[in-house]
C-alpha positions as CSV (number, residue, x, y, z in Angstrom):
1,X,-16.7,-37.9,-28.4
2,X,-13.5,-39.4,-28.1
3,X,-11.2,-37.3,-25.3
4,X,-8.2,-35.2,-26.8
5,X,-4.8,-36.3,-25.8
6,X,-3.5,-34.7,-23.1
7,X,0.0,-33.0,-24.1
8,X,2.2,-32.5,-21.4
9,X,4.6,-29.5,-21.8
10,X,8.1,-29.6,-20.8
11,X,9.1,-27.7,-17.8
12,X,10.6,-24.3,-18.4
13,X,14.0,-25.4,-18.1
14,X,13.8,-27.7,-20.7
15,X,12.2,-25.6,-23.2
16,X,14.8,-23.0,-22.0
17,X,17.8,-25.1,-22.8
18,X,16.4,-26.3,-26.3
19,X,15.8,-22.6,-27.4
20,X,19.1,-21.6,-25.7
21,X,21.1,-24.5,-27.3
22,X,20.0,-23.9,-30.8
23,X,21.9,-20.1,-30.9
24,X,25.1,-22.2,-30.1
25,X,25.8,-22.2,-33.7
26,X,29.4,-22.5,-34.1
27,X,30.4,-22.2,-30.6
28,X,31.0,-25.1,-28.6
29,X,29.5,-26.1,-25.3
30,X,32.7,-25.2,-23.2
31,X,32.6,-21.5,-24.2
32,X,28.9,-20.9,-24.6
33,X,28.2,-22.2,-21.4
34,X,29.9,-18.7,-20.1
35,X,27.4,-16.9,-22.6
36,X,24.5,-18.5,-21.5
37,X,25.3,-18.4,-17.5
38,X,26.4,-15.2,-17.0
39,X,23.4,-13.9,-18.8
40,X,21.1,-15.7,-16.4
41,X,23.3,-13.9,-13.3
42,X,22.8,-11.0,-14.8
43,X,19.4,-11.3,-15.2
44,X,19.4,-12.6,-11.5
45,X,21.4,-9.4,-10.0
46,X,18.9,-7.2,-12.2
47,X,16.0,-8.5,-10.8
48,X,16.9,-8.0,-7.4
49,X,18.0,-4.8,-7.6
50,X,15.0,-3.2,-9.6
51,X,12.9,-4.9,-7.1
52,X,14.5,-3.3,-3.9
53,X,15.1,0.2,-6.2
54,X,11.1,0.7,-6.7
55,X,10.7,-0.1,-3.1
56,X,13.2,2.5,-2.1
57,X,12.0,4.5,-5.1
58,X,8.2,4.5,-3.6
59,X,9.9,5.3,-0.2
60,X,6.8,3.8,2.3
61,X,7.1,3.5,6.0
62,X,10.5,2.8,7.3
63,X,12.1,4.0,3.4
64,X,10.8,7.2,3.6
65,X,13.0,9.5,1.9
66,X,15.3,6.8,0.6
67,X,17.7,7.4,-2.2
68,X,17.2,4.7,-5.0
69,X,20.9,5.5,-6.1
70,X,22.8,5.2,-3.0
71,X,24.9,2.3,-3.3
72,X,24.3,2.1,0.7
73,X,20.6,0.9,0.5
74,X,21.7,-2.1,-1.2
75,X,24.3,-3.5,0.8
76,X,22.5,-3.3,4.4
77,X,19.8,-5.4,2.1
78,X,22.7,-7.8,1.0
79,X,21.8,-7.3,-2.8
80,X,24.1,-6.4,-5.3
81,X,24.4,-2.3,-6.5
82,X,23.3,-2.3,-10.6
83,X,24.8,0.7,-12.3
84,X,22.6,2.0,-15.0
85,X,24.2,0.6,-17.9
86,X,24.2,-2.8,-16.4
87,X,20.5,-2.9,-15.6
88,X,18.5,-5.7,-17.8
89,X,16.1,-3.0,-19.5
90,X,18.9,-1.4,-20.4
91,X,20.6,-4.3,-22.5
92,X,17.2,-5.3,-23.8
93,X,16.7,-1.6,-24.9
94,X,20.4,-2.7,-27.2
95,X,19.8,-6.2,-28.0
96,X,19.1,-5.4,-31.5
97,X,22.4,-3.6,-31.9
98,X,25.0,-5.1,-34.1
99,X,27.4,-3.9,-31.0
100,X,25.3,-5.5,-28.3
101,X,28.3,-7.7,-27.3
102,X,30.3,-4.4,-26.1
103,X,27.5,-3.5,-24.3
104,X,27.1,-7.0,-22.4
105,X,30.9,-6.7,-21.7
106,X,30.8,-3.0,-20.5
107,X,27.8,-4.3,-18.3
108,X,29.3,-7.2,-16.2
109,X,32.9,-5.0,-15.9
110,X,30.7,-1.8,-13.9
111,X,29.3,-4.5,-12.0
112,X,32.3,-5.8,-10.7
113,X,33.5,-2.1,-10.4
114,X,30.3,-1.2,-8.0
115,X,30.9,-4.6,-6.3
116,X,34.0,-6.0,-5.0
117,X,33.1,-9.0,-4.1
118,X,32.1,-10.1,-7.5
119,X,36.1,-9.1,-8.6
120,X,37.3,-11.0,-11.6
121,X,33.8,-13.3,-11.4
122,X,32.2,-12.5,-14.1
123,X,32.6,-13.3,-17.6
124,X,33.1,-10.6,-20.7
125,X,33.1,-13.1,-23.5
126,X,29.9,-11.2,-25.5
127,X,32.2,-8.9,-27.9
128,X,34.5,-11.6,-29.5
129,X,33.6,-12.6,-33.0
130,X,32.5,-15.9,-32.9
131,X,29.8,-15.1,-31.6
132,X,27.1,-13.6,-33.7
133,X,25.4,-10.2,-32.1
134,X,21.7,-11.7,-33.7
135,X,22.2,-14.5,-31.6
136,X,23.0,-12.8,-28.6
137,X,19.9,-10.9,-28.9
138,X,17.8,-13.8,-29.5
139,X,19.6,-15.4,-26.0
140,X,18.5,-12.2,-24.3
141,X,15.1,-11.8,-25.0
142,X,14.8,-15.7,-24.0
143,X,16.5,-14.8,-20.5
144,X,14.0,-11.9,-20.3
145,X,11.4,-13.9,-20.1
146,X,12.5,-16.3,-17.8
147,X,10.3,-15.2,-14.7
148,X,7.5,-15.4,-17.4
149,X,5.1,-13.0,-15.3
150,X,6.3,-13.9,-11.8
151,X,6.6,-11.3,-9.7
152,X,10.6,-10.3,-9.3
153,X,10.7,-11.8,-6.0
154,X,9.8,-14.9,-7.4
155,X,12.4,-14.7,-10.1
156,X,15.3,-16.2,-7.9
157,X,14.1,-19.7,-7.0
158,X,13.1,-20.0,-10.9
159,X,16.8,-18.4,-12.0
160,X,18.8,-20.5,-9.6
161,X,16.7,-23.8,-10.3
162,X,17.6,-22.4,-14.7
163,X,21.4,-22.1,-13.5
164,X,21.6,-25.2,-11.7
165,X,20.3,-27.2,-14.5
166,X,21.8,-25.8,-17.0
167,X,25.0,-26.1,-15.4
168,X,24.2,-29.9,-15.7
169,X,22.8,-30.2,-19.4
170,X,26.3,-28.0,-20.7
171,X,28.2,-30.9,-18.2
172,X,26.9,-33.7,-20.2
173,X,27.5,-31.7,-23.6
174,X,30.9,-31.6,-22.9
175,X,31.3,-34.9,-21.8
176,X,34.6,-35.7,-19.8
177,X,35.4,-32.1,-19.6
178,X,31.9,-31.0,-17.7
179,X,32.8,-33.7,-15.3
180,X,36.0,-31.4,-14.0
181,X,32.9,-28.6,-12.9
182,X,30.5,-30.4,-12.2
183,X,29.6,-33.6,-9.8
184,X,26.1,-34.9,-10.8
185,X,22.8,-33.8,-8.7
186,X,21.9,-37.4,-7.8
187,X,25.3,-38.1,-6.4
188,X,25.3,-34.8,-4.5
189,X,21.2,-35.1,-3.5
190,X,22.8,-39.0,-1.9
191,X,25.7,-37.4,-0.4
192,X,23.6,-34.3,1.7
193,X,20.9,-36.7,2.4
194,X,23.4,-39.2,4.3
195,X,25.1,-36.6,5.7
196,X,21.9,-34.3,6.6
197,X,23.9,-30.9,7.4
198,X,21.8,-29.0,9.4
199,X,24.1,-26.8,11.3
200,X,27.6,-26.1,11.3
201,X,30.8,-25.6,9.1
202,X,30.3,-27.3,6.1
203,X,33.7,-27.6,3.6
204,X,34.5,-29.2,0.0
205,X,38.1,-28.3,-0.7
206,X,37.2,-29.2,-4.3
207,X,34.7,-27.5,-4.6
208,X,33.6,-27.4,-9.0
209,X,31.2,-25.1,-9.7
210,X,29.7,-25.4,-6.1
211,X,26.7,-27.9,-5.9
212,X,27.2,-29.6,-3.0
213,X,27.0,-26.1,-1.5
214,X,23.7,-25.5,-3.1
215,X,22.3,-29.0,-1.9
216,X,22.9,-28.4,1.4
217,X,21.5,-25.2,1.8
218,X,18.4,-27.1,-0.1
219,X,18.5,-29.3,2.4
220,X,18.1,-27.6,5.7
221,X,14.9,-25.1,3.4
222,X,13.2,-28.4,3.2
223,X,13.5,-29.6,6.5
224,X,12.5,-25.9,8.3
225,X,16.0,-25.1,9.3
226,X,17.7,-22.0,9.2
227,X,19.9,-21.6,6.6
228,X,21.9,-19.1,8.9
229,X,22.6,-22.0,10.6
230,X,25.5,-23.0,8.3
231,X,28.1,-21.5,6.9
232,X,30.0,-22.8,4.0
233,X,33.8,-23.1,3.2
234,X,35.4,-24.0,-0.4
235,X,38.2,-24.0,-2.7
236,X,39.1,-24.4,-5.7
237,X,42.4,-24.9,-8.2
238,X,40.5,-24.1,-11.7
239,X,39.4,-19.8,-11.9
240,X,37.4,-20.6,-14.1
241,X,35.3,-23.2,-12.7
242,X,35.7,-21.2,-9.3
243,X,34.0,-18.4,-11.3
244,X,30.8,-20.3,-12.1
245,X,30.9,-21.3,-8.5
246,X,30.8,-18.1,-7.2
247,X,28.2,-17.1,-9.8
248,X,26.1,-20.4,-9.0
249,X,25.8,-19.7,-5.0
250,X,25.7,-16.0,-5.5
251,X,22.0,-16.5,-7.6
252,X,20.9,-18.1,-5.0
253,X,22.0,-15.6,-1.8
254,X,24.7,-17.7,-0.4
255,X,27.6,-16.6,1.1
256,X,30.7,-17.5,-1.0
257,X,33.4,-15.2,0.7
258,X,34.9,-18.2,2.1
259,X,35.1,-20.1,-1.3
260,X,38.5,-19.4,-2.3
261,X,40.4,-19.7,-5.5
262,X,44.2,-20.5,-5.9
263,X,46.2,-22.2,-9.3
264,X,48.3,-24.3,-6.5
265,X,45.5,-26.7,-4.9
266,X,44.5,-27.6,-1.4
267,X,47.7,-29.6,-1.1
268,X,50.2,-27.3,-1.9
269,X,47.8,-24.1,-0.8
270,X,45.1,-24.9,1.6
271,X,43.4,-21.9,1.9
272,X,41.5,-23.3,5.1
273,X,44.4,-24.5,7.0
274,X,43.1,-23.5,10.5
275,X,39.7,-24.7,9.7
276,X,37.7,-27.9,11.5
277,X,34.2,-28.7,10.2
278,X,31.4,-30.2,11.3
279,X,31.0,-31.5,7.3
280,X,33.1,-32.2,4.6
281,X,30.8,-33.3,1.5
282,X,33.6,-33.7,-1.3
283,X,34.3,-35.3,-5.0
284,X,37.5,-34.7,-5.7
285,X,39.1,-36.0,-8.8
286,X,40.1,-39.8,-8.9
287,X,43.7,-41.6,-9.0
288,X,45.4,-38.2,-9.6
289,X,49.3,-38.8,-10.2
290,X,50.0,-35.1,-10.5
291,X,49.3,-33.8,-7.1
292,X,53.0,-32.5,-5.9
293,X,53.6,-35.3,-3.5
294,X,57.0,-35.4,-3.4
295,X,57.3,-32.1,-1.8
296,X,54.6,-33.2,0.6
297,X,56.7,-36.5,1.8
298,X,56.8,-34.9,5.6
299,X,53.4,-33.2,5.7
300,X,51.5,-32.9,9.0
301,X,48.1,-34.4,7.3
302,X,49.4,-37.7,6.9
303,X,48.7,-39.0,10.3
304,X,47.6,-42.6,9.3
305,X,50.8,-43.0,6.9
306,X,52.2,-41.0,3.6
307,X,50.4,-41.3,0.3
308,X,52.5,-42.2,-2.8
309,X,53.4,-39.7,-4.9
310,X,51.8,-41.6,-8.1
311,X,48.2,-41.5,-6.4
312,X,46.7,-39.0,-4.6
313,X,43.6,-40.6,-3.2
314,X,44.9,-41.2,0.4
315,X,46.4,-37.8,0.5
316,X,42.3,-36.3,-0.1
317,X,41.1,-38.6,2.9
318,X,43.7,-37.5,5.3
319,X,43.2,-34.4,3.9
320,X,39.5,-34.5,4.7
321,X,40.5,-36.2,8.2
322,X,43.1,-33.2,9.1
323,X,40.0,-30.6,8.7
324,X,36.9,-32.2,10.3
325,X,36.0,-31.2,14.0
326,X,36.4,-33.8,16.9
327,X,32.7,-34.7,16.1
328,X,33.1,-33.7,12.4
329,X,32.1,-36.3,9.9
330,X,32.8,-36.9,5.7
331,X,31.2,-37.9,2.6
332,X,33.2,-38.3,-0.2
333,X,33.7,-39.9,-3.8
334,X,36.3,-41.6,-4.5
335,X,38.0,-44.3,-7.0
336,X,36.5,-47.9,-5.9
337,X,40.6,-49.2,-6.6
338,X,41.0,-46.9,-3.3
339,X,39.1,-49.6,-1.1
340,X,41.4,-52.8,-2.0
341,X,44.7,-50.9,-3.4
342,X,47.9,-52.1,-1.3
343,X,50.1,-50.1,-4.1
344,X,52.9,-48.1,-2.3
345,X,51.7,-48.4,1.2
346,X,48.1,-47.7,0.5
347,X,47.0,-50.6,2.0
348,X,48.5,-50.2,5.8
349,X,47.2,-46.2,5.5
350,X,43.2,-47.8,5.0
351,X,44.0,-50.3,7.9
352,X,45.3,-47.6,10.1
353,X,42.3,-45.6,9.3
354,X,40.2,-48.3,10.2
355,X,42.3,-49.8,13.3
356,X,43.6,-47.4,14.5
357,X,42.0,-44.1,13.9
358,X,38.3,-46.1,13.8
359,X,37.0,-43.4,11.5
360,X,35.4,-45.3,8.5
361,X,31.2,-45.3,9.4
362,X,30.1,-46.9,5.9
363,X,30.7,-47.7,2.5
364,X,28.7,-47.5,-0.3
365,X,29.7,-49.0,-3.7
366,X,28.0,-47.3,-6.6
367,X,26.7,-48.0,-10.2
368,X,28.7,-47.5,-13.2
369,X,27.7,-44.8,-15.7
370,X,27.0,-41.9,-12.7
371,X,29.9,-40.3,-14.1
372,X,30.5,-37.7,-17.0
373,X,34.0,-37.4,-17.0
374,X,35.4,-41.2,-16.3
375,X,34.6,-44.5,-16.5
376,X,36.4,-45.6,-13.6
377,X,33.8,-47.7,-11.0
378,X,33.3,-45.4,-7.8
379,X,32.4,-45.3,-4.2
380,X,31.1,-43.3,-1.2
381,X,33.7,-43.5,1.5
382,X,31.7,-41.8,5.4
383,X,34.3,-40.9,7.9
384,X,33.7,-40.4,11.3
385,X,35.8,-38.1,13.2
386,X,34.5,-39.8,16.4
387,X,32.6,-42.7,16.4
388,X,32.0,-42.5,20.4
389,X,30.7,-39.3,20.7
390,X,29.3,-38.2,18.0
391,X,26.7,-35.6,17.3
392,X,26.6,-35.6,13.5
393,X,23.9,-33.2,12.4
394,X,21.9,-34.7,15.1
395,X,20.9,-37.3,13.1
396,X,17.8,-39.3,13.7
397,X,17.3,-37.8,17.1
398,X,13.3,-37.4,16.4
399,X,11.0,-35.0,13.9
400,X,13.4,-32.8,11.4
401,X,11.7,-29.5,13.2
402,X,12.7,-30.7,16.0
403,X,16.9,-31.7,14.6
404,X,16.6,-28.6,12.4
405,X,15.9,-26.0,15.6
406,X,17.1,-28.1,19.2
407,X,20.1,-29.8,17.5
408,X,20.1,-31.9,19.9
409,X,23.2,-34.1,20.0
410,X,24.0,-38.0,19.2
411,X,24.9,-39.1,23.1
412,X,26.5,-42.2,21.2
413,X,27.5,-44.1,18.3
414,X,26.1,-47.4,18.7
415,X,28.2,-49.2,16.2
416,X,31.5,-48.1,16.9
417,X,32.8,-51.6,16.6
418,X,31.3,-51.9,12.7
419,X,31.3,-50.6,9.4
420,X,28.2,-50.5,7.2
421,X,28.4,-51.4,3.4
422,X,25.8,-50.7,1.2
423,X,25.9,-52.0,-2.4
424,X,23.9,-49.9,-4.7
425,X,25.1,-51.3,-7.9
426,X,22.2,-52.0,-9.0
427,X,20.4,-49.0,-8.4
428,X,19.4,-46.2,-10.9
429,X,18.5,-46.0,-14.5
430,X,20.1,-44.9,-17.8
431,X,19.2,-41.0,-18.7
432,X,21.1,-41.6,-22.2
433,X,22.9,-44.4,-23.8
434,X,26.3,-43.4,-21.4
435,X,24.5,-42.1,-18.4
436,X,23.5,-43.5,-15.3
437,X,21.2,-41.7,-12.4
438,X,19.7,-42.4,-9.0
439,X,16.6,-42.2,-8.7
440,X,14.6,-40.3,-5.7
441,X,14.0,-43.6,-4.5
442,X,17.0,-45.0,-4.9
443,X,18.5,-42.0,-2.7
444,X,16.1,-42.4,0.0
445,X,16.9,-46.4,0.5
446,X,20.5,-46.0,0.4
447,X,20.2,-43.0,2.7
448,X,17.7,-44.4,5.4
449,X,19.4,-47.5,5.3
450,X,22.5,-45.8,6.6
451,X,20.1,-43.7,9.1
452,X,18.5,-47.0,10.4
453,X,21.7,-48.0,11.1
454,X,23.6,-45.2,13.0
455,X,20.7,-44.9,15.5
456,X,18.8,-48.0,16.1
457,X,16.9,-46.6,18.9
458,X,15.5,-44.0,16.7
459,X,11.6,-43.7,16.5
460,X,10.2,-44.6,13.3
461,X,7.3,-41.8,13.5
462,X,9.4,-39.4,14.2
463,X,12.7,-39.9,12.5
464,X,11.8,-40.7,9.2
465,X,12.9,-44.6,9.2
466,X,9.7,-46.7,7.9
467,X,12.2,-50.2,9.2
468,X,14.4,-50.6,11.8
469,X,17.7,-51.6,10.4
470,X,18.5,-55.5,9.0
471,X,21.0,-57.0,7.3
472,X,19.7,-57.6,3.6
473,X,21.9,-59.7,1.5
474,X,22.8,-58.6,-1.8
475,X,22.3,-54.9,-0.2
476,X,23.6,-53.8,2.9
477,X,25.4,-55.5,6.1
478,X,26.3,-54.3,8.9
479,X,30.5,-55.9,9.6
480,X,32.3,-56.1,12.8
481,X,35.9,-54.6,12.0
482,X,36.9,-57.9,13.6
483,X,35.4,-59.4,10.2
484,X,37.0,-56.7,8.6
485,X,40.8,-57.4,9.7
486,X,40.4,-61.0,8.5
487,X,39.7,-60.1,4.8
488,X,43.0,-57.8,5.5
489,X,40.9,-54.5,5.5
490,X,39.4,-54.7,2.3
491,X,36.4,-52.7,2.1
492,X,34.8,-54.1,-1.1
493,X,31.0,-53.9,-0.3
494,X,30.2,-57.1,-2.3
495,X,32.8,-58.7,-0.3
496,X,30.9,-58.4,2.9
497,X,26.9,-58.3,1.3
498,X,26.5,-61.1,-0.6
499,X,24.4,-62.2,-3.2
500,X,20.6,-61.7,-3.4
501,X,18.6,-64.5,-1.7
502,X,17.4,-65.4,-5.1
503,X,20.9,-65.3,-6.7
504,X,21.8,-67.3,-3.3
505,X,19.7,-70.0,-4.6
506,X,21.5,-70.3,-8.0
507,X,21.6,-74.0,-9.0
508,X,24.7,-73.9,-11.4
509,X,24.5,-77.2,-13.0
510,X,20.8,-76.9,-13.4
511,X,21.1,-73.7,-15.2
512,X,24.4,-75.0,-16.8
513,X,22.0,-78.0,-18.5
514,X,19.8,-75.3,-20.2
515,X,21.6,-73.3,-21.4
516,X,23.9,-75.9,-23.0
517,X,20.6,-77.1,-24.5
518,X,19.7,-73.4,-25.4
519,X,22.6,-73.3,-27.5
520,X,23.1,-76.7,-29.2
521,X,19.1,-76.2,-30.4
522,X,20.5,-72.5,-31.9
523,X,23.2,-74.4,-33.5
524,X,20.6,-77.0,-35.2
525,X,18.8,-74.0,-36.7
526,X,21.4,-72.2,-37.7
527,X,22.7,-75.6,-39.5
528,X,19.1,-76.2,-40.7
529,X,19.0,-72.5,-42.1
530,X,22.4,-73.0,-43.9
531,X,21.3,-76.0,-45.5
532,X,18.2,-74.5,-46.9
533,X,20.5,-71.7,-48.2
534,X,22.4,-74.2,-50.5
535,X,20.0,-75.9,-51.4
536,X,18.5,-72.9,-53.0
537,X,22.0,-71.8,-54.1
538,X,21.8,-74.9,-56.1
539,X,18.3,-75.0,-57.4
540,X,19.2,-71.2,-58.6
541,X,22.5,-72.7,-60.4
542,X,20.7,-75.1,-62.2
């Protein structure tokens, strides 16, 4: 008997989103994307609470004699206090209600009410017209069944991994405009993987909708760290996009109180300013003209030289620079123009970075398409606070057990007199016809590659580095800044890489020959073809 096809079903997500998606209706993706989110929190905040109020309710051991209602209970457990009209069962109970959409809206505004730290977070978007109380019921059930017989404790990991990937799928249905809240998961996966935060201050001054946050706590769960261990630090110019931030690392039990939110901008506002961490992971937005530079011509963050008012890519490195601790060090995404540009004086401020401050640690140029929001080629800029003594995370210093719980420190950079460039522009594959994404894989080359690299010494076993680091053309070298100055600081990976050994080999006049003869035999048959088509031409005339 012939064996059945196997069907494989689509994660929950995915089948989450598709059902979701289809109550849009006539609402577009930038509003419903409120709808849909907030919903999930709400579900989230819900779950937690009724959880932690039938503990208290069944009053065992140490609760003995709790109160399920006092607001007291919750906070010493660091979950959020649900009044009664704002509990899930409760808006279930009205999803059926032509007024539902009041009822959602009443909901979030107690919530914030019981819970100041959630002031002015959440949305109340449910009650407006456009959008139809049938559908909103339909969206509700769906959410209600999203631990799908988990227990409630459960229900977190599965909530935050719905939020976080629906935060992605509404980024790409908006196109350029998800790109101003959100930075793709495989750029922010490379990012925390080069960077490896395990303890420490860790800062994005830009911060969207908070995923590099999220990453990095990932991080240290999967490496047996403490997540205690760091603490996070964040701003951001849009409220809106602040909001989902907050809502984003609040699902998940993360501390946001220092993720702060102001319409001026790091440069004008920094809301950190006394602040030096141990990691900056940061995407700000590229080749901004807009940034208030003129009023910033005298500003103390411009050690290595004043930005031009018309870009503000030089301003957001020695902004970065300015807040990272004497062994601090940066990832960041920036505009690839920002490693050749010599407009207005941007030129002598990357040579004084270089020369002078010795702070870049590597480059990695990156594939087109990673993108949702521009076009414009990009690439990984890693700055070093201190190259000498740097303790970075501990990087590479044996088992991750062993980094995650000892941190034990860096005793030295031993390429303080080089910079590694990586050249990844060949990595990934296309997700859609306009979108690019690395790979697992891919993130794991480009980040042990750069591992290899800052500690040679390392132990293969024990670090996680399956080759001790080489030089592969077309890929990765490893440049003296000697090298460096004589291509006038240009930091252009494919300047310093190569080609590929088998591009290396390239006989031009060899392949020159074929294809000439390629084309002058498509040129015969296409005459041959033309021919045959007047000649028919005329047969049918006659």
């Amino acid at each position: 008997m012939a064996k059945a096809k196997e069907i494989k079903e689509e994660p929950l997500e995915k089948q989450l989103w598709k059902a979701a998606d289809k109550l849009r209706k006539n609402i577009d993706a930038a509003e419903y994307k409120h709808v849909v989110l907030g919903l999930i929190f709400l579900k989230y905040i819900s779950d937690a609470f009724e959880e932690w109020y039938d503990r208290l309710k069944a009053g065992e051991g140490d609760l003995a004699g709790a109160d399920p209602e006092d607001k007291d209970e919750y906070k010493a457990e660091n979950v959020f206090f649900v009044p009664a009209e704002s509990r899930w069962s409760h808006l279930v109970a009205q999803a059926r209600q032509p007024d539902i959409g009041t009822h959602v809206d009443a909901a979030m505004d107690a919530i914030e009410k019981e819970n100041p730290s959630l002031k002015g977070v959440l949305p109340k978007v449910y009650a407006r017209q456009n959008l139809d109380p049938t559908s909103l019921g339909e969206l509700i059930d769906l959410i209600g069944n999203i631990a799908l017989g988990n227990a409630k404790a459960r229900s977190q990991d599965v909530l935050g991994h719905v939020f976080e990937y629906f935060l992605g799928e509404f980024a790409l249905a908006e196109g350029k405009q998800g790109g101003q809240f959100y930075t793709p998961r495989s750029i922010v996966e490379l990012l925390v993987n080069m960077l490896e935060p395990y303890q420490g201050r860790v800062f994005d001054p830009c911060c969207g909708s908070g995923g590099m946050f999220v990453q990095s706590e990932k991080f240290v769960e999967e490496h047996q760290g403490r997540i205690n261990d760091i603490s996070i630090y964040g701003q951001e110019s849009n409220q809106t996009t602040w909001r989902l931030a907050k809502m984003n690392l609040a699902i998940r039990g993360i501390d946001s109180s220092q993720v702060k939110w102001n319409n001026e901008g790091s440069f004008l506002n920094d809301a950190h300013k006394d602040l030096k961490a141990d990691f900056i992971i940061a995407n700000p937005p590229f080749n901004v003209s807009d940034w208030s530079g003129e009023q910033l011509r005298s500003d103390a963050r411009w050690q290595y030289g004043t930005p031009p008012a018309g870009n503000a890519n030089f301003a957001w490195l020695q902004h970065f620079v300015y807040h990272l601790s004497p062994t601090g060090i940066a990832g960041v995404v920036l505009a690839k123009g920002s490693l050749t540009s010599k407009t207005s004086g941007e030129g002598d401020i990357r040579k004084n970075l270089i020369a002078e401050g010795n702070l870049i640690d590597c480059i990695v140029n990156l594939p087109g398409k990673l993108f949702l929001n521009t076009q414009i080629p990009a690439a990984l800029w890693f700055l070093n606070r201190n190259r000498i003594t740097a303790t970075v995370g501990a990087n590479n210093v044996g088992a991750n057990d062993v980094r995650a719980n000892n941190h034990l420190p860096q005793p030295c950079h031993p390429r303080i007199h080089e910079i590694l460039f990586i050249d990844a522009r060949n990595l990934g594959h296309l997700i859609n016809r306009r979108t690019r994404e690395l790979s697992h894989d891919d993130i794991q080359q480009i980040a042990s590659t750069y591992h290899a690299w800052r500690n040679p010494a390392a132990i293969p076993a024990q670090a996680g580095i399956h080759n001790p680091y080489e030089d592969i053309k077309g890929f990765c070298a490893s440049v003296p800044l000697e090298r460096v100055a004589e291509l006038d600081y240009v930091l252009t990976p494919g300047r310093y890489v190569g080609l590929p050994d088998e591009e290396d080999d390239f006989n031009f006049p060899e392949r020159f020959a074929a294809l000439k003869a390629e084309f002058e035999a498509q040129l015969q048959e296409e005459a041959a073809l033309n021919q045959a088509i007047v000649e028919n031409l005329a047969r049918v005339k006659v």
